[in-house]
Backbone as CSV, one residue per row, in Angstrom:
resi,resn,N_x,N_y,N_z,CA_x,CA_y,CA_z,C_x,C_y,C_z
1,UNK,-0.030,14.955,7.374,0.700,15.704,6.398,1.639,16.687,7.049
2,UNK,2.384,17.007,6.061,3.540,18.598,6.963,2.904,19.416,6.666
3,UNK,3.095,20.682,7.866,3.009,22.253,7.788,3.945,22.642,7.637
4,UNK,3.944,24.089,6.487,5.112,24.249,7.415,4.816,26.092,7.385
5,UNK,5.361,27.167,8.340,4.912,28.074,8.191,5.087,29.106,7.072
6,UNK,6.458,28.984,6.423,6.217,29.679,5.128,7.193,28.533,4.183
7,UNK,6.366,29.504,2.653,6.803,28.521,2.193,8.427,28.605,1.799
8,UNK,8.661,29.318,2.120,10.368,28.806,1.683,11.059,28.233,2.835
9,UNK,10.332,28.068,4.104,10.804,26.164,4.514,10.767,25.584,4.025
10,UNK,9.939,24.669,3.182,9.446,24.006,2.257,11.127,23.091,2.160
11,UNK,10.714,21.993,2.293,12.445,21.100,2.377,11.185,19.555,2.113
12,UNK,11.849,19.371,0.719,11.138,17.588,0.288,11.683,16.491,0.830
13,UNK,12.469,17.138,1.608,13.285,15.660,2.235,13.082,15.537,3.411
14,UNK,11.695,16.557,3.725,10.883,15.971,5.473,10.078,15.240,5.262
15,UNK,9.448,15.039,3.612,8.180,14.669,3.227,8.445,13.038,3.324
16,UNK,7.578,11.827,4.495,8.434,10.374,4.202,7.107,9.633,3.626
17,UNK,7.611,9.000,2.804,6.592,8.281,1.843,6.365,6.543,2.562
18,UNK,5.257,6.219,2.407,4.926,4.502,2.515,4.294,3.816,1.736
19,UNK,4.086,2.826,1.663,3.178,1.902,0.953,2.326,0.891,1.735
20,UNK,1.816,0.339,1.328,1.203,-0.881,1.896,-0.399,-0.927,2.087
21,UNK,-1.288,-2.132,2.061,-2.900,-2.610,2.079,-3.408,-1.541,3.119
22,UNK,-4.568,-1.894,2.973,-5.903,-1.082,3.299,-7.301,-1.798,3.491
23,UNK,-8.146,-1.512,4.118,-9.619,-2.068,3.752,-10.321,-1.143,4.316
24,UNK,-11.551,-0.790,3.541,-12.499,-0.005,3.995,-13.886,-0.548,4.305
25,UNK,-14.873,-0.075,5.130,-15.774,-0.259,5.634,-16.757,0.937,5.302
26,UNK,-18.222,1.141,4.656,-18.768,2.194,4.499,-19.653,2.179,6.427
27,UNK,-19.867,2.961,6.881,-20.687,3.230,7.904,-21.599,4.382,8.008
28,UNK,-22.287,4.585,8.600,-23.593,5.558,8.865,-22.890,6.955,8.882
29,UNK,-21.834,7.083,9.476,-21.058,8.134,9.938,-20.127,8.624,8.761
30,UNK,-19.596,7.785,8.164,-18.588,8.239,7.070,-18.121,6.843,7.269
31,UNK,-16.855,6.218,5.990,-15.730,5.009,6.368,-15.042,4.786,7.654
32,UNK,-15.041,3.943,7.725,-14.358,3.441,8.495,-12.789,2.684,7.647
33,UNK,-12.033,3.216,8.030,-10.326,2.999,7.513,-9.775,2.404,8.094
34,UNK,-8.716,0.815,7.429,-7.593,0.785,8.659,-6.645,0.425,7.496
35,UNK,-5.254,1.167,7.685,-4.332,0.720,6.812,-3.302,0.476,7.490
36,UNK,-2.069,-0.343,6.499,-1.027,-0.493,7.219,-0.182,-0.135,6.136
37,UNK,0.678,0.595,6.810,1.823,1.267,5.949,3.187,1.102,6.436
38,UNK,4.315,0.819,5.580,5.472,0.409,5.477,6.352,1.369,4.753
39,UNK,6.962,1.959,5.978,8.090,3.280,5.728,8.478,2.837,4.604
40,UNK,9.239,3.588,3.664,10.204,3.461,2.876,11.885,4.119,3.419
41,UNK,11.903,4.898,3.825,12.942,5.656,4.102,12.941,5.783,5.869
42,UNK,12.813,5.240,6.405,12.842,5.088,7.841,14.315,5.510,8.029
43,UNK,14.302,6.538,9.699,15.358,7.247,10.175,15.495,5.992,11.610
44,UNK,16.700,6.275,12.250,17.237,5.285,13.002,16.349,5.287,13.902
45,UNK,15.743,4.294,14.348,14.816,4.034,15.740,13.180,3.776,15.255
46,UNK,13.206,4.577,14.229,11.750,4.129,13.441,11.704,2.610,13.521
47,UNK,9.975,2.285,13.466,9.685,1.248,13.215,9.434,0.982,11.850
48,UNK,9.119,0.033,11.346,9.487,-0.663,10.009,8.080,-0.389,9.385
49,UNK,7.218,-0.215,10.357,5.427,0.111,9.889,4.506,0.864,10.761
50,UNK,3.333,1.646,9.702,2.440,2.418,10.859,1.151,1.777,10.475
51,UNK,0.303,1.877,11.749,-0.739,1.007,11.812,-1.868,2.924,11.869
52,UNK,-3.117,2.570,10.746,-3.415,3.823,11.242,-4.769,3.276,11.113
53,UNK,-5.772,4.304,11.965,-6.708,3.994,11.890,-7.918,5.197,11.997
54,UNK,-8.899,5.448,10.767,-9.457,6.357,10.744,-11.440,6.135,10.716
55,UNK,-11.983,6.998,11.121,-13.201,7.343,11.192,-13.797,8.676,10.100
56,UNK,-13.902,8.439,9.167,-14.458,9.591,8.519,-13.640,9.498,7.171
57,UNK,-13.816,11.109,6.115,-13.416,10.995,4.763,-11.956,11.322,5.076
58,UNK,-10.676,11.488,4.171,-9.889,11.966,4.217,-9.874,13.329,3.165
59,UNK,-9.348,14.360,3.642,-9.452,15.619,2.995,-8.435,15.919,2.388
């Protein structure tokens, strides 16, 4: 997510949105996450997708 230090930085056009599948796994520890997400608004040199991968809840 963004920080930012006060709020009248606050600018919605840092905020970049994606889409795309998911699958979850329950485990002993918390989920196990892996999604793949597909920029929408990609800046020059970006790749076209992010591969992420998590251990635990999201907050």
């Amino acid at each position: 997510g963004n920080v930012w230090r006060d709020a009248r930085n606050v600018d919605f056009q840092d905020i970049k949105f994606s889409v795309g599948p998911g699958i979850r796994y329950n485990t002993p520890v918390g989920p196990l996450r892996l999604d793949l997400g597909y920029k929408l608004r990609r800046e020059t040199g970006e790749s076209a997708a992010q591969l992420h991968f998590t251990l635990g809840h999201a907050f």
